[in-house]
SENUNU-608267 format. One record per residue (C-alpha): y, z negated, x. Coordinates in steps of 0.1 Angstrom, whole numbers, plus 5000, padded with zeros to 4 digits. Layout:
% SENUNU-608267
YZX
...
This chain:
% SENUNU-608267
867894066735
870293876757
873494036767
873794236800
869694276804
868694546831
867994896817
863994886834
864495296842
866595206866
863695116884
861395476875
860295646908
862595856916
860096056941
856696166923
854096446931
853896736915
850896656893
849896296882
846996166902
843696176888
842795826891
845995726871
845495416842
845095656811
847495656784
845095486757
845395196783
848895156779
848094816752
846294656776
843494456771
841494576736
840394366705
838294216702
837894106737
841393996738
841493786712
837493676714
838593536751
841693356743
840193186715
837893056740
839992936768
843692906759
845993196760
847493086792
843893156810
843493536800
845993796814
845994136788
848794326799
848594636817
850594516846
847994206850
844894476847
846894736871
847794446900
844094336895
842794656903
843494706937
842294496968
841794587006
838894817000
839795196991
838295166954
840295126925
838794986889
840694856867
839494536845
839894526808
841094186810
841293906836
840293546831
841993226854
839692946852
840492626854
836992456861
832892516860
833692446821
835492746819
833292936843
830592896825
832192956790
832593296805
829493396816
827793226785
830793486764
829393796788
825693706776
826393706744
828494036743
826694246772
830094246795
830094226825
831593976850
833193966884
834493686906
837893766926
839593536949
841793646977
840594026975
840394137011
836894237008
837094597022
834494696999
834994676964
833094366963
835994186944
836494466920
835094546880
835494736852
835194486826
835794076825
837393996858
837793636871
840293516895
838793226913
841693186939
844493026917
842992696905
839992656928
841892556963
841592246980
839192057009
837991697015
837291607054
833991407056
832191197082
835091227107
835591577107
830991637114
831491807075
833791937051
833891987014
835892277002
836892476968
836292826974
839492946969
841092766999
841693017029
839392987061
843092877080
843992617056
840392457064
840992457103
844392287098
843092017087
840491987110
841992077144
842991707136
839391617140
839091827170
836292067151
836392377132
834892637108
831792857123
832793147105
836293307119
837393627104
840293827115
841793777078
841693407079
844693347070
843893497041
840893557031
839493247009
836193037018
834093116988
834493517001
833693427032
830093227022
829493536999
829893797019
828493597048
831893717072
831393637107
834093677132
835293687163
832593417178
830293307150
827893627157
824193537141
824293127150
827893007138
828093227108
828193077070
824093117068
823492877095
826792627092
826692567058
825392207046
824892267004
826692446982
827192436945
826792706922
826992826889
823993046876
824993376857
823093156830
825492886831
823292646847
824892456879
822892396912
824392146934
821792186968
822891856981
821691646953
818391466959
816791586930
818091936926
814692076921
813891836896
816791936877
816792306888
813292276872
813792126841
816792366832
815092686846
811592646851
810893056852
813193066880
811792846901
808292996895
809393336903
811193226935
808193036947
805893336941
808593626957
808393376987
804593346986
804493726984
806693787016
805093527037
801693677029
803093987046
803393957079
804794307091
807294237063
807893877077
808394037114
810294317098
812994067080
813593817112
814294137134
816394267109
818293877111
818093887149
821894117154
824394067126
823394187091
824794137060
823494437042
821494337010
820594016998
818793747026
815493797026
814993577049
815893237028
812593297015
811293207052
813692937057
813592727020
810692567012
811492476978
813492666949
816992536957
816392566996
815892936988
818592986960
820792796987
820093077009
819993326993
824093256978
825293307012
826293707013
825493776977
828593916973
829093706936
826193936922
823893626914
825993316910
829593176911
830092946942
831792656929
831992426964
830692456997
829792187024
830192317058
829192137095
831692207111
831792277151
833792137181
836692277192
836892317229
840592347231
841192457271
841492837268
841393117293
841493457286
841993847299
843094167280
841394417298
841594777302
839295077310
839595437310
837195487279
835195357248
831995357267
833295237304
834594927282
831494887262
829194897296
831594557306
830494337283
827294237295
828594057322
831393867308
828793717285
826693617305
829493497327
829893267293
832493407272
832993277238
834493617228
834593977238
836694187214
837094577218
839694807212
839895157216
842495317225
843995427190
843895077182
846094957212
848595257204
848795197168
848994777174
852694857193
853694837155
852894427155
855894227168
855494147205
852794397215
854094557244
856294857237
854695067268
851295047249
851995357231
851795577264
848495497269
845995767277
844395857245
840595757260
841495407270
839795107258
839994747262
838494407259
840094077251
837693837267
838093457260
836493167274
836492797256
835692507275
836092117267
837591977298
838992097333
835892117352
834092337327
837192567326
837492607359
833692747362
834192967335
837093097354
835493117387
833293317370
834793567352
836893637381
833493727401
832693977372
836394137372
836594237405
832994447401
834694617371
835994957370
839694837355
842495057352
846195007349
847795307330
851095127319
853494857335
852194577314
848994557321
847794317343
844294267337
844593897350
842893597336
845493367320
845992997301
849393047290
848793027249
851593247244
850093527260
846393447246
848493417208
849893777214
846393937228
844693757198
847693887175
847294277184
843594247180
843794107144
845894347132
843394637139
842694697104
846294657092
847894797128
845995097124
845895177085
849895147085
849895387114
847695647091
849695967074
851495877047
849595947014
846195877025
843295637019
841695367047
838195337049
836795017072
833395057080
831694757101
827894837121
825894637144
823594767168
821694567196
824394477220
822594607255
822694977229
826494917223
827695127251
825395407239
826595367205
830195417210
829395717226
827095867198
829995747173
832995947194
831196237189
829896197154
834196127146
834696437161
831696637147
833796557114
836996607119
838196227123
840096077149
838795707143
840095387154
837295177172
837194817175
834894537169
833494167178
831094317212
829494077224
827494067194
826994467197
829394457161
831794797155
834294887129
836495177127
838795307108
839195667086
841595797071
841896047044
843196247014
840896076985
843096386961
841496616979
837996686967
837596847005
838396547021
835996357001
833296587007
833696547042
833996147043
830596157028
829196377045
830296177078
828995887055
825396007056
825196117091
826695767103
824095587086
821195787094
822295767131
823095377128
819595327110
816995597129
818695587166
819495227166
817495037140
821094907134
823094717106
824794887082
826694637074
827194387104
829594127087
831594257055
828894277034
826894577013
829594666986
830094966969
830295187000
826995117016
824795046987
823695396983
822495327019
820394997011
816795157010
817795367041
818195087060
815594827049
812995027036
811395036995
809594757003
812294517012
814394686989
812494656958
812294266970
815994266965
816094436931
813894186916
815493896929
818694006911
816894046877
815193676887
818293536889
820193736866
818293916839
820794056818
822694206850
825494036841
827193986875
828894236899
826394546891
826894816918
828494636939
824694556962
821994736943
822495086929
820395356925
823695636923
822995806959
827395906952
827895566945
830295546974
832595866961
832995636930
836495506922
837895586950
841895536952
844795746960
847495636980
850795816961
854095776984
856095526976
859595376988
859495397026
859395047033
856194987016
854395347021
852695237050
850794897027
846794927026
846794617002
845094407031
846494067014
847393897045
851093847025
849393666997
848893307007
852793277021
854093416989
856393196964
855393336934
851493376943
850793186914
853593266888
853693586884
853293876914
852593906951
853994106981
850694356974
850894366935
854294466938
853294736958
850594816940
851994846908
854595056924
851995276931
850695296897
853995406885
853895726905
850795856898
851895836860
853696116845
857496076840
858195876807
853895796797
853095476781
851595346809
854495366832
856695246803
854994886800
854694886840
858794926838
858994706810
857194436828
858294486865
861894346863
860494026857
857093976870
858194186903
861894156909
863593876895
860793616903
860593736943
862593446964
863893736984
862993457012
860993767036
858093587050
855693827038
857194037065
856293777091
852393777077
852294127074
850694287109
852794607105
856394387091
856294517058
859394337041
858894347006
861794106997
863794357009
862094626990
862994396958
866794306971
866994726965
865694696933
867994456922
871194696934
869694966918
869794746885
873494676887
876094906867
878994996886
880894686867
878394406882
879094576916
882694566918
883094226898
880594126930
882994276956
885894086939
884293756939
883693826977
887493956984
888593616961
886193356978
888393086985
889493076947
885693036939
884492826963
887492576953
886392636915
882892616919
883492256938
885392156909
882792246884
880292056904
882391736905
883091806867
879491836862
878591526880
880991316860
879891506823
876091406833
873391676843
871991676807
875191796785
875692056813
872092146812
872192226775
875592396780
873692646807
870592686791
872292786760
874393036775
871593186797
869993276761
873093456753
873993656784
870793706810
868493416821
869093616858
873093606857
873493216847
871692936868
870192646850
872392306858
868992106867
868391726873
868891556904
871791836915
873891686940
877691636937
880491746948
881691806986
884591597001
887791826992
888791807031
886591857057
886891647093
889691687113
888391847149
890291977180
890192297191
890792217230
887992047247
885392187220
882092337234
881292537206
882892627171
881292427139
880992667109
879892447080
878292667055
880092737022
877092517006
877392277025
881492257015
880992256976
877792066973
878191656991
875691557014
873791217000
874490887016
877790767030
878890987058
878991387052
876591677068
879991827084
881191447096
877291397111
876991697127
881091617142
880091257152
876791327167
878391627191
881291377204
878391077209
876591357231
879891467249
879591807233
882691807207
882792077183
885592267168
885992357128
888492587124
891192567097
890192887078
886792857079
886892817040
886793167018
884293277041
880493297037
877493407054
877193677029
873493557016
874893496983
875493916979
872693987002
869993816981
871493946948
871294356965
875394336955
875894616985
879894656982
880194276980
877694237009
879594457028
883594267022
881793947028
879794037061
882594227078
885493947070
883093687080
881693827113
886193967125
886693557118
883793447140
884893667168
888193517164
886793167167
884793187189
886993357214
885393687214
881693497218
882493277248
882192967227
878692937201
878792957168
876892647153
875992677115
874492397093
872492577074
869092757083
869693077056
873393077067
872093077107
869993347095
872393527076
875093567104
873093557133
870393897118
870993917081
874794067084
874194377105
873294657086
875894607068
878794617095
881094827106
880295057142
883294847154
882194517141
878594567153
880094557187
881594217177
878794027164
876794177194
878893917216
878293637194
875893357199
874793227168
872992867165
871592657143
872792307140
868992227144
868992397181
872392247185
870891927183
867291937196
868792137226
872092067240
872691717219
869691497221
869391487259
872591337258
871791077227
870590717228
868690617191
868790287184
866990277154
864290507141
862490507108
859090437104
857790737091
859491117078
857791407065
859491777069
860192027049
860792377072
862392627055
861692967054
864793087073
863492877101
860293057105
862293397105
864293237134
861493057150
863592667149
860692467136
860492297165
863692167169
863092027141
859991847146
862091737179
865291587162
862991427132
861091297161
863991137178
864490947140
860990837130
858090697148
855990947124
856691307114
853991477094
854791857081
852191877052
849792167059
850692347027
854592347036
855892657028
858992847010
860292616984
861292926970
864792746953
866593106975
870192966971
870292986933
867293176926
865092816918
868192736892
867593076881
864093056871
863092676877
859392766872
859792996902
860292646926
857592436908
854892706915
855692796950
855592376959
852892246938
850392136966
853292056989
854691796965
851291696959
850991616992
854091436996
854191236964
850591106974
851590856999
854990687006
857590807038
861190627048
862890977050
862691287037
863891577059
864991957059
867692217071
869092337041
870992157014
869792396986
866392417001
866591997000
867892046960
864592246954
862392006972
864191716955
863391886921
859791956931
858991606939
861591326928
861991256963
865691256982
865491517010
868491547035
869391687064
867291577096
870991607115
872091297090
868891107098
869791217136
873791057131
872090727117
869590697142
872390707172
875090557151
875690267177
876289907161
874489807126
873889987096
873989687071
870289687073
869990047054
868790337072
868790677056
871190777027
871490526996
């Protein structure tokens, strides 16, 4: 063991209830993953493609559905090889199988208690065909990463789910998700062209080949018999034929599709149909083909407000018909607990408790149609009985995007808003109807009072036009009384849904383990016994997803349910929605924002000291804390903010010894002694060669702590100059800070960041000033991202004192040439001040050298030269500040083409953290440097010189600042026919 490595107790809970929970992992789980499943598995894929440990089983478990099973081992495979090595290994032994991909199914669709199989981690990527009409796509690709790269095309997706930017296409086609606007016509059923599947036998259907059926018949000629004869048998019903396209005509995805057997007239028309909202119970979608849709990109739209759930539900027949592409409805718990998303209006938490509104939108392809639309609508508002019950409500129709992106924001977040609003301790249940949409008014009315019959004060919201509800409960699922009551509100909501309103029990998220209990109520034993023999059809051995659509346990739904045990403050309020998943660094390495949580979780409903909790601690410091980039923009995907960087920053302070802390403050007192050593070591490292100083610090890492030493990495940049320009203080417009890493580590090319960012301010007629004892300061990130709290504290205090100083008590702005360091200062450094130095900073203006330049520089610059083509990397401290823009505008300014590639995100190199653990860096940027190795650009740009290290690690590519692209570009005279650093 290395000297110095963390004791893990120092990260036991220190809060726990008085008894363990009675869903904890048992103790006789504590090994993991048993033999001889472990070893039978890794023999037959490679150990690198079966996760044992407990920690692995325990961050599997969960998902955004309130059940909890934990796998006995997971698989990550690679291909349909490996896919169908599994299901061929689950034949063999009688184990079962279920396929998980992004795991915000809210109904224990993605969840198993034996061989589970994450489909999300090697199955991403899409290919645009035929100009946008179609698009091919792996299923583990998320529905907002396929309209990226068709907005380009001017079309999108059908299907649009409020979890789009997380939830993965292959979920989406098996749970047949819907949306805001797809209702029963743009939904996966009717937009998808072919798919490709893998049969729980192994065999692999691709629908678009020409001679599918052949081959479909030649592998599996019982299967095709027995399809043809289930569909001869339904069409020779007629009251069942009549009974299934009702059933089609509102939103339903309860069950399997019956109604494939109407629409395929061959064996693979009908298995092709019959995949879409199978929930993975009779085949592994391997690829989809979508047609995609136009996108009509003139928007208008209204948030508007009513005194109740019904008065609100009664509007919507007139905005559709007045041609609204979408009329979503909120109650008024959902508006109340939506003030927790970032730029819903404050006020909206005074609202009467009836209120209720609907966010009506209206797409159009050009001005004309627009304008009727409008003209419209605004004939419908002024009949309707609107109310006004706080200051910002306007109920006006609008075009301004910002305001539509914020109404579309709060209504997103419903499920997420409103479960982190719920008391602390207790388990979210989503439930999703459909009724006839002239009944829905009725319906919210018989559902307010079946809430309240039960002791539930439900959030309501839900896609209305298409007469489509969800709400929201919340309860104790450690209380046997609470789960008593939840299903007995279970059984009177589905009765009433069914025999009132010959609704859908399941309108869009598909049957799962909460309403299959409920199948026959709704379809009938006719229908139903259909559906049970198309599974054993399909998959005899019931190898795939039992329980999850068909079960015959009428307390199926009670099953598994999953305590929510309070955690650390931050992260209590966490349902495990996902949405943090897909912006997450380490997604792919080791843990996400949710798995951190969830293991957390784990930990507490363990007794103090138990095996279980004991390999959870063991494994935590690594898979949880050391490999999170600390770069916080889970928070920013998170509806309700939940920062779980920060959550891991704390972890790391409480891992320090007293010693580590005060040797931290000292290096922050004495920073003008290191940052003058560590520029030394750099230029000695540049002159020894990166490989001798690589061995050097790999070798010593071994020794003391692979998290203490950074690995010395190829293609690190040199040394700073020793002196930085020489500026005047009078006549200066604003105060220069360059960063402390931008002072140890050199710019490349021939002319500095600090002497750029000086030259391009005088050719603008905006000189800056660097001041003479700017050097032994920092932003304080470097203590910040580490959780050193004493050091932190020296560093943020001296810093912000010298700013106020140099900037003349804040009448001058502070620019800063670095995105983290902007970040740092200008948000970053506060909790952490003094009451008297709060007042300070709250006079400073800090900016980042990017805003400097795209704002107050460049309509003052003339470029005489651009390059012909730069791709951008934005870092993650930009999105926290909201500067991508001015960066796109300066790179703009430089090259004739700027392309950000649409899988740019955190680069995840976090200062030091990507010399820390290297791997960390090459996971988080894989498909970005995919992207940008694929085709050649002139210049490679960014905001961040460690951020540019990381990128120039990931991809052998030379990024640099955009602000030095910016100084060549308006450099006037020649540049010896170079442009761009050397």
């Amino acid at each position: 063991m290395p000297l110095l490595e963390p004791d893990p107790d120092r990260l036991r809970p220190r809060a726990r209830p008085k008894a363990p929970a009675g869903d904890r992992v048992p103790e006789d789980r504590a090994g993991g993953t048993p033999e001889p499943l472990r070893g039978e598995l890794t023999a037959l894929l490679g150990a690198d493609k079966v996760l044992t440990g407990i920690s692995d089983l325990v961050r599997y478990a969960s998902d955004a559905s309130p059940y909890r099973f934990v796998p006995r081992v997971v698989v990550v495979p690679e291909d349909v090889d490996d896919v169908s090595a599994v299901l061929s290994y689950a034949h063999g032994r009688g184990r079962e199988v279920v396929f998980r991909a992004a795991g915000t199914s809210l109904n224990g669709q993605a969840q198993g208690e034996d061989v589970l199989v994450d489909v999300r981690r090697h199955w991403t990527g899409l290919e645009v065909l035929d100009g946008g009409a179609r698009v091919r796509v792996a299923p583990g690709t998320t529905v907002a990463r396929v309209n990226a790269a068709l907005v380009r095309y001017g079309r999108v997706l059908g299907p649009d789910p409020a979890s789009a930017v997380a939830c993965t296409v292959g979920g989406v086609v098996a749970n047949n998700a819907s949306g805001m606007t797809a209702g029963t016509t743009r939904n996966s059923y009717r937009t998808l062209a072919s798919l490709t599947v893998v049969l729980p036998s192994g065999t692999v259907v691709d629908t678009a080949e020409p001679d599918a059926d052949e081959r479909l018949a030649r592998a599996e000629p019982a299967l095709c018999a027995g399809l043809m004869e289930l569909k001869a048998e339904i069409e020779a019903d007629t009251e069942l034929t009549d009974r299934i396209r009702a059933k089609y005509a509102i939103k339903n995805t309860n069950g399997y599709r019956l109604d494939a057997f109407l629409d395929g007239s061959t064996p693979v028309g009908i298995m092709r149909g019959l995949m879409v909202g199978s929930q993975g119970t009779l085949g592994f979608i391997s690829e989809v083909v979508f047609d995609t849709l136009p996108l009509d990109r003139r928007v208008s739209a209204a948030l508007l407000f009513f005194a109740s759930l019904p008065a609100a539900a009664a509007a919507v027949p007139p905005l559709t018909a007045a041609g609204a592409s979408a009329v979503e409805l909120m109650d008024g718990n959902t508006l109340r607990a939506s003030v927790a998303v970032e730029g819903v209006p404050g006020d909206w938490a005074d609202l009467p408790g009836p209120t209720a509104a609907l966010l009506v939108e209206f797409r159009a392809p050009d001005e004309a149609a627009q304008e009727g639309y409008e003209e419209r609508a605004r004939s419908v508002l002024r009949e309707l009985p609107l109310v006004a019950p706080v200051p910002s409500v306007t109920n006006t129709l609008t075009r301004d995007p910002r305001a539509i992106a914020g109404f579309w924001k709060a209504r997103k977040a419903f499920v997420t808003a409103v479960g982190g609003a719920r008391p602390s301790g207790t388990t979210l249940i989503t439930e999703d109807f459909a009724v006839p949409p002239e009944r829905l008014a009725e319906a919210c009315e018989a559902l307010l009072e079946l809430q309240t019959r039960h002791g539930f004060d439900a959030a309501v919201a839900g896609h209305a036009a298409h007469g489509n509800l969800h709400f929201l409960l919340a309860f104790d699922a450690s209380r046997p009384a609470d789960v008593e009551r939840y299903a007995a509100f279970m059984d009177a909501f589905c009765r009433l849904t069914v025999e009132r309103f010959d609704g859908s029990l399941k309108a869009e998220h598909a049957t799962g383990r909460n309403i299959a209990p409920f199948l026959e109520l709704e379809w009938g034993s006719k229908a139903t016994g259909l559906m049970w023999r198309t599974k054993r059809l399909i998959d005899p051995d019931g190898v795939l997803a039992p329980r999850v659509v068909l079960d015959r346990d009428p307390r199926a739904h009670v099953r598994g349910l999953k305590t929510i045990p309070r955690v650390e403050a931050i992260a209590d309020p966490c349902i495990e929605c996902g949405f943090c998943e897909p912006t997450c660094p380490s997604r792919d390495l080791t843990t996400t924002p949710r798995q951190r949580i969830v293991l957390r979780r784990e930990m507490t409903r363990q007794p103090d000291g138990s095996p279980v909790e004991r390999e959870l601690l063991e494994a935590y410091g690594h898979d949880a804390v050391d490999t999170c980039a600390g770069d916080s923009t889970c928070a920013l995907a998170c509806p309700v903010g939940i920062d779980t960087g920060a959550l891991m920053r704390t972890f790391r302070h409480a891992r320090h010894t007293p010693r580590e802390e005060r040797a931290a403050a000292l290096a922050a007192r004495h920073f003008r002694t290191l940052e003058a050593s560590a520029r030394l070591a750099v230029a000695a490292a540049d002159r020894i060669g990166a490989r001798r100083v690589n061995a050097v610090t790999r070798a010593v890492r071994k020794a003391v702590r692979p998290d203490l030493v950074p690995e010395w990495l190829p293609r690190m940049p040199g040394a700073a100059p020793s002196a930085l320009p020489r500026t005047d203080r009078v006549g200066a417009v604003a105060v220069y800070y360059p960063a402390c890493v931008n002072r140890i580590f050199a710019s490349p090319g021939d002319v500095s960041l600090a002497h750029a960012l000086v030259a391009v301010s005088a050719r603008a007629g905006k000189p800056v000033w660097i001041p003479e004892d700017v050097r032994g300061t920092c932003c304080a990130t470097i203590w910040h991202s580490k959780g050193y709290a004493e050091g932190n504290a020296v560093m943020a205090n001296r810093v912000v004192e010298a700013a106020w100083g140099w900037t003349a008590g804040g009448r001058l702005p502070l620019v800063v040439d670095a995105s983290s360091c902007t970040l740092g200062l200008a948000h970053e450094v506060v909790p952490h001040l003094t009451a008297d130095n709060r007042e300070l900073h709250a006079e400073l203006k800090v900016v980042d050298s990017l805003v400097w330049a795209a704002q107050d520089l460049l309509p003052h610059l003339t470029v005489h030269r651009t390059l012909g083509s730069a791709v951008l990397h934005p870092t993650c401290s930009m999105r926290h500040l909201g500067d991508e823009a001015q960066l796109r505008s300066v790179a703009e300014a430089c090259a004739d083409e700027v392309v950000i590639p649409d899988d740019a995100g955190c680069c995840a190199f976090a200062g030091d953290r990507g010399m820390l653990h290297r791997e960390l860096t090459e996971s988080a940027t894989r498909d970005e440097a995919a992207y940008v190795t694929s085709r050649h650009f002139d210049a490679h740009l960014s905001a961040n010189r460690m951020c540019e290290v990381g990128m120039d690690h990931a991809t052998g590519r030379g990024y640099y600042s955009a602000l030095l692209a910016l100084e060549q570009a308006t450099r006037p005279g020649g540049l010896d026919g170079r442009h761009g650093p050397a």
